[in-house]
C-alpha positions in Angstrom: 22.8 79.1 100.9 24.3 78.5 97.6 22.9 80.0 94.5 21.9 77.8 91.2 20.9 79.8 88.1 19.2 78.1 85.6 20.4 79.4 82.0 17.1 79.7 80.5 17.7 81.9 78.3 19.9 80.1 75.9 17.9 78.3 73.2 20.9 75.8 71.7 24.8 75.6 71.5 26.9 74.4 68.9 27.4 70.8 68.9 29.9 69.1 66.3 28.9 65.5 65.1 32.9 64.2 66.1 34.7 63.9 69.2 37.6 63.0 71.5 36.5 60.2 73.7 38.9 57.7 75.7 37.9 54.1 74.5 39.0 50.2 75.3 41.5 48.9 73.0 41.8 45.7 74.8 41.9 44.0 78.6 42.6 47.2 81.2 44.0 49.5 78.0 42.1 52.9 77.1 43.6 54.9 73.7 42.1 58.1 72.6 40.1 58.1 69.5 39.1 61.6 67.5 36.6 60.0 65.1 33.7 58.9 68.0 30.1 60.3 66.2 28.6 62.5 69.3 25.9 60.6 71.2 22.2 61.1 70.0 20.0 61.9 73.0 17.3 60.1 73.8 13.5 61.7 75.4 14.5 61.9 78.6 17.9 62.8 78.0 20.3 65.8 78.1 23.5 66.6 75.9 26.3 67.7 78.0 29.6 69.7 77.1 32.1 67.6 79.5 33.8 70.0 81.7 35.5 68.0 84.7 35.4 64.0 85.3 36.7 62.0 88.2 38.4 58.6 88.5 36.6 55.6 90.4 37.6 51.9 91.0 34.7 50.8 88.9 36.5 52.8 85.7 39.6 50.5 85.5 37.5 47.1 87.4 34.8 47.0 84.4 37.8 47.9 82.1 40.4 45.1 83.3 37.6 42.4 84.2 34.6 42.8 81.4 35.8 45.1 78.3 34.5 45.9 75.3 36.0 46.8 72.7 35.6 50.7 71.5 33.1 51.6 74.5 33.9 54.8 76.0 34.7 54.5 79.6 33.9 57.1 82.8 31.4 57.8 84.8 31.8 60.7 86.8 31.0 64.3 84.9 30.6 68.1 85.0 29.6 69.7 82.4 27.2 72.5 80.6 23.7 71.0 79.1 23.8 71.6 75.4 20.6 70.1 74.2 17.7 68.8 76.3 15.2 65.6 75.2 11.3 66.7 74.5 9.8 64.6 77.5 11.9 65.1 80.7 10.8 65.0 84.1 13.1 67.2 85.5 13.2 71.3 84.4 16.7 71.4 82.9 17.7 74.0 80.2 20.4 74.8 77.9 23.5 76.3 79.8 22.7 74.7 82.8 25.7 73.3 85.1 25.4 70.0 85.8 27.1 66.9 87.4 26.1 63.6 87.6 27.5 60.2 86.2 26.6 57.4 83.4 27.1 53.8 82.6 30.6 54.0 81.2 32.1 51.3 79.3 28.6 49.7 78.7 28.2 46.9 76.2 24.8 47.6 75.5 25.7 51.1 75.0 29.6 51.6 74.1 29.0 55.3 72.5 28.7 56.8 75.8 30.4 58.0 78.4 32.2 60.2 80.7 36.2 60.4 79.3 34.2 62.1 76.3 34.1 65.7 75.0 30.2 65.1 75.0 28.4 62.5 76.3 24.2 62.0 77.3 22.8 61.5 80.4 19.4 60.8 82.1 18.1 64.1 82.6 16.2 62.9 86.1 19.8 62.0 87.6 21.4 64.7 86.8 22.2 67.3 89.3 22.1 71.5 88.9 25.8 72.6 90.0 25.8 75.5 92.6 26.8 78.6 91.3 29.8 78.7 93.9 30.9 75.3 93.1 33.7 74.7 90.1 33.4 71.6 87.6 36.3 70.3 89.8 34.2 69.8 93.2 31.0 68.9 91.3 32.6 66.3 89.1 33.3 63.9 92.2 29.8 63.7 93.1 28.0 61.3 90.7 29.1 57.6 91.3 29.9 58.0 95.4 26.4 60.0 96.0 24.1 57.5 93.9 25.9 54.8 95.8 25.4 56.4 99.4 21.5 56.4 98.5 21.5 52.8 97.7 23.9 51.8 100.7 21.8 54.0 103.4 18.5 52.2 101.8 19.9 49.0 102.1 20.9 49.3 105.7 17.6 50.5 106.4 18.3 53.8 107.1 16.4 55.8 104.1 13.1 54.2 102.9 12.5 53.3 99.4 9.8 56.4 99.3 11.8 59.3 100.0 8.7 61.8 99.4 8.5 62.7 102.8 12.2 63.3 104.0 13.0 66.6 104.2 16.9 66.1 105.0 17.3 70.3 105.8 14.8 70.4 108.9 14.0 67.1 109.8 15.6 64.1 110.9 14.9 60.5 111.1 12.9 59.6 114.4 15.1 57.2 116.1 13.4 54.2 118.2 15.7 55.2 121.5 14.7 58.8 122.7 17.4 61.5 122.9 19.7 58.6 121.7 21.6 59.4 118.2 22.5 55.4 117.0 26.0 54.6 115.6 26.7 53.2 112.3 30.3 52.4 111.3 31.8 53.3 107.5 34.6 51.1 106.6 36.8 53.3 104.1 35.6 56.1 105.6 38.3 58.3 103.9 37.2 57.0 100.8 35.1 59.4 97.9 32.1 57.4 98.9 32.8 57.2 102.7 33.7 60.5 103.4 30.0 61.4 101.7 28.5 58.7 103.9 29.9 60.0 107.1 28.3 63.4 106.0 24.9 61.8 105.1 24.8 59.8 108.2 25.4 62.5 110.8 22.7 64.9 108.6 20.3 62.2 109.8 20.7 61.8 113.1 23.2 58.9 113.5 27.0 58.6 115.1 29.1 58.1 112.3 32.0 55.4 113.3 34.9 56.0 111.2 37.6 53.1 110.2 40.6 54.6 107.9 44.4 55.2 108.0 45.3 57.6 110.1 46.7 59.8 107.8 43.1 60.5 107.2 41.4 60.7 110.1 41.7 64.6 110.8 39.5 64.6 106.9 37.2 62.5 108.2 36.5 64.3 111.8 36.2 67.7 109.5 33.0 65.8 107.8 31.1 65.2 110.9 32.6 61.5 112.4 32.1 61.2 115.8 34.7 58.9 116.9 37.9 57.3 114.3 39.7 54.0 114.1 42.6 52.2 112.3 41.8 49.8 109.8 45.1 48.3 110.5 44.7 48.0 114.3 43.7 44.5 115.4 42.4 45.4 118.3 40.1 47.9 116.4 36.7 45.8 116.5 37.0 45.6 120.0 37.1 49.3 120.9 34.2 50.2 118.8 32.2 47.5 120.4 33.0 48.7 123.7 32.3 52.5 122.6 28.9 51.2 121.3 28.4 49.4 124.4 27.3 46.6 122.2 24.9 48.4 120.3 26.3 48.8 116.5 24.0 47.1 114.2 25.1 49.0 111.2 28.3 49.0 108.7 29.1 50.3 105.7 32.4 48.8 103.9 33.0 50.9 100.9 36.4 48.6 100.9 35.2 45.1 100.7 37.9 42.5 101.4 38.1 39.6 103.9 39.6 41.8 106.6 37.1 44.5 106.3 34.0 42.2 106.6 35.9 40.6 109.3 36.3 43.8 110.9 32.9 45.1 110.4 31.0 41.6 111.3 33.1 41.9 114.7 32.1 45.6 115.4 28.4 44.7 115.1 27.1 43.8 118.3 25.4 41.1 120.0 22.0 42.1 118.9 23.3 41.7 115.0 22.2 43.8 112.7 22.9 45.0 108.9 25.9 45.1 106.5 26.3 46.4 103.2 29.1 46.2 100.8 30.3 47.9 97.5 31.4 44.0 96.1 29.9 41.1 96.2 30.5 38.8 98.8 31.6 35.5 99.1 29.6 32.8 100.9 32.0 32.1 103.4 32.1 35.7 104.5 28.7 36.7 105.0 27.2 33.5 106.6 29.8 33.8 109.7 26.9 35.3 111.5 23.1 34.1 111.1 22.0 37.7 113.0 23.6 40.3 110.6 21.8 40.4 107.2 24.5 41.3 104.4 24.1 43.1 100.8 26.0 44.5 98.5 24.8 47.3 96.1 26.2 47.9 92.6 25.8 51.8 91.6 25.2 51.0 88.1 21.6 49.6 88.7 20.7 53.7 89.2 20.1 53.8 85.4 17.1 50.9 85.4 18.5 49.6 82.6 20.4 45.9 82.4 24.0 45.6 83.8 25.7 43.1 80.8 28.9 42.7 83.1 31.0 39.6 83.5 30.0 37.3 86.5 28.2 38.2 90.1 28.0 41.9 88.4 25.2 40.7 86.3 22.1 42.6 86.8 18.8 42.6 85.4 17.2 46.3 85.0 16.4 47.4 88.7 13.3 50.6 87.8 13.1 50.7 91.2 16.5 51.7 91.7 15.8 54.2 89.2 13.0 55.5 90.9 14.8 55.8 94.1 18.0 56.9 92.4 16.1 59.9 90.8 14.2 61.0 93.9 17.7 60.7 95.8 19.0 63.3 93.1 16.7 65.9 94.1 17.8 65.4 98.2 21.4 65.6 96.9 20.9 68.6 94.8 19.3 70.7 98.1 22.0 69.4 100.6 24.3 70.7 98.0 22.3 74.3 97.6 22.5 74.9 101.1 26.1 74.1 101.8 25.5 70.6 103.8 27.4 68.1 102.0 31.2 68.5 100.9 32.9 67.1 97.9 35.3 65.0 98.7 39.5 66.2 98.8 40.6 66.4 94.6 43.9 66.3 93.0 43.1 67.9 90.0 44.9 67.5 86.5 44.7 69.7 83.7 46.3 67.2 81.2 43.0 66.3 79.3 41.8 62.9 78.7 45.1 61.4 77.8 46.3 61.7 81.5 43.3 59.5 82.4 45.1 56.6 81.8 47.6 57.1 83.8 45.7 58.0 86.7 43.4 54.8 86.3 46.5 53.3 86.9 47.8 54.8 90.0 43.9 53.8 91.4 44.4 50.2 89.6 47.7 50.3 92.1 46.1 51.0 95.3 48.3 54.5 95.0 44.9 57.1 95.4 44.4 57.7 99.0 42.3 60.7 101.3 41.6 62.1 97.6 39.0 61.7 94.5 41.4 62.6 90.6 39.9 65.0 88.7 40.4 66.1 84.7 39.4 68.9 83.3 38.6 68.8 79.8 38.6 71.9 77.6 41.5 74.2 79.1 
C-alpha cells in the first residue's frame, strides 16, 4: 500500500501577491502574463503552490470555441497546499501534496486556474498525493478521474450514493451469477479511457477495449479483457459476437459520428446505455429507440454555473458536486493502495511557455497512448 503523510506540522508558507499565469489573449491564443494578483481563497478552499499540470482537449476546446479574455486557462494540477480555508470538509493541511483540477478559463471566474504558479481549489475535490507518487503521475488525474465518476454514474454502473461502495473489498453484485458483464470504452487508450478500463474491471465488469493498435498492449496492461481497432469496419461485429449479444454498455471518450456509430452497433439486441464526453447530435443518438444516450461535461464537478458558448451551457449541478466530492475520497484509496495507474506521460520541463505549444500538438490530433505534463518550478 502506498503511504500519504499529511504535513501537519507546517503552520503557513510564503505566498507572494504576483504571479506567472498563462492567459487568453484572443480566439485559441494563450501569452504569459507576470503581473496576475494570486487568487484569494475562499472557505472551503485551499492555496496550492503548482507543481505539475497536464494538457486536456477541453484546455484548447474552451480556448478556441468560448474565450475570454485574460482568464487563466488549465485544469489539471499537482501541487503543495499553501494555505487552507476556515470551514472545509475535508482534513487538508499546509504542505500537503495534492492533485486535482479546476474550472480553467472560466468567465465567471478568469483569475484562476491551473497554467498558474498558484491557483485555488475546492478543498473537498482535491486529492492527497501518495508519498511514492511524483507531481508528474499525479497531475494527470484530475479532469479524466472526475469524468470516469460521472461517465460510470451515467451508465448506471455507480449509484449517485456512493456511501456504501467499498471499491478495495467489495464489488458490485451483478444480476447474472458468476457472470462478470462487458462494457466497451471507445478511446480506450485515451487519459480518460485507460482510467475507465481500470475502474471498470475493479468493479467487476469486462472491459471492451476499441483503440489503435499501437495502443493496445497499454491498454491490456490496465486490465482490458479483449481489444479492437477503431479503424476496422468489421469491428462492431466481432464485439457483438464476443458478447454474444449481450453489451448494453459504452463509453466513447472520442465522440464523433463514427464512434457513436461504432458503439450503437456493438450494443446488443437488448439495447442498453451510452454515454459520451460531447454532446450529441439528434441524428446520432435517436438511431436506436432501445439505447438511452448522455453525455457528461466534467466541469459540472464544481456545482457551480458552466457560462460556456452553446450545448456546453450548464446551470450549477450540486449534485454533481456532491457526487464529485464523495468520488474523490474512492479515488484517493484506489490510489493509496496501488489499484489505479496514471495514465503514460511525456513530460516537459520547459515551464508554462511550452504549454502552448503542446495545446497545439493536442489541438492537431498529434497526442496519442500519452497524457503532456509540465512541471512548473525546476
Amino acid at each position: 500500500m502506498a503511504q500519504i503523510t499529511p504535513r501537519k506540522g507546517i503552520s503557513s508558507l510564503t505566498v507572494p501577491k504576483i504571479q506567472n499565469a498563462l492567459v487568453a489573449s484572443g480566439p485559441g491564443k494563450l501569452v504569459v502574463s507576470k503581473s496576475i494578483k494570486v487568487p484569494d481563497i475562499k472557505e472551503d478552499q485551499v492555496l496550492v503552490q503548482v507543481k505539475a499540470v497536464a494538457l486536456n482537449p477541453s484546455d484548447w476546446k474552451i480556448l478556441d470555441r468560448s474565450y475570454t479574455s485574460g482568464a487563466i486557462a488549465g485544469a489539471d494540477f499537482a501541487g503543495i497546499v499553501c494555505k487552507v480555508g476556515n470551514r472545509m470538509t475535508k482534513d487538508l493541511h499546509v504542505g500537503d501534496r495534492v492533485c486535482g483540477a479546476v474550472f480553467g478559463s472560466n468567465p465567471l471566474c478568469p483569475s484562476n486556474g491551473a497554467f498558474a504558479e498558484y491557483l485555488a481549489a475546492e478543498g473537498d475535490l482535491c486529492m492527497l498525493i501518495p508519498n511514492s507518487m511524483p507531481f508528474a503521475s499525479a497531475a494527470s488525474l484530475g479532469i479524466g478521474t472526475m469524468t470516469v465518476g460521472l461517465a460510470l454514474r451515467s451508465l448506471g454502473i455507480l449509484p449517485s450514493n456512493l456511501e456504501s461502495l467499498d471499491f478495495l473489498s467489495q464489488r458490485i453484485t451483478h444480476s447474472v451469477a458468476d457472470e462478470q458483464p462487458f462494457a466497451m470504452v471507445y478511446g480506450a487508450s485515451t487519459a480518460t479511457g485507460t482510467l475507465a478500463v481500470q475502474c471498470l474491471s475493479q468493479l467487476g465488469y469486462r472491459p471492451i477495449a476499441v483503440c489503435s493498435p499501437r495502443n493496445f498492449e497499454l491498454v491490456k496492461g490496465r486490465g482490458a479483457f479483449a481489444v479492437f481497432d477503431y479503424a476496422e469496419p468489421r469491428s462492431r461485429e466481432d464485439i457483438r459476437e464476443l458478447t454474444k449479444g449481450e453489451l448494453s454498455i459504452a463509453f466513447d471518450c472520442i465522440t464523433t459520428s463514427k464512434s457513436t456509430t461504432m458503439c450503437y452497433g456493438a450494443i446488443g439486441r437488448r439495447g442498453g446505455r451510452y454515454t459520451a464526453l460531447e454532446y450529441i447530435p439528434v441524428r446520432l443518438n435517436r438511431r436506436r429507440a432501445d439505447v438511452k444516450p448522455d453525455w457528461i461535461l466534467a466541469l459540472s464537478v464544481f456545482g457551480e454555473p458552466v457560462h460556456l458558448a452553446g450545448d456546453y451551457y450548464r446551470e450549477a449541478a450540486i449534485d454533481d458536486h456532491d457526487f464529485a466530492a464523495a468520488w474523490t475520497q474512492k479515488v484517493e484509496e484506489l490510489l493509496e493502495h496501488k489499484k489505479l495507474i496514471p495514465h503514460p506521460m511525456r513530460t516537459y520541463r520547459t515551464g508554462l511557455k511550452g504549454i502552448v505549444a503542446g495545446l497545439d500538438r493536442l489541438r492537431k490530433g498529434e497526442v496519442s497512448g500519452c497524457k503532456e505534463v509540465y512541471l512548473l518550478g525546476v
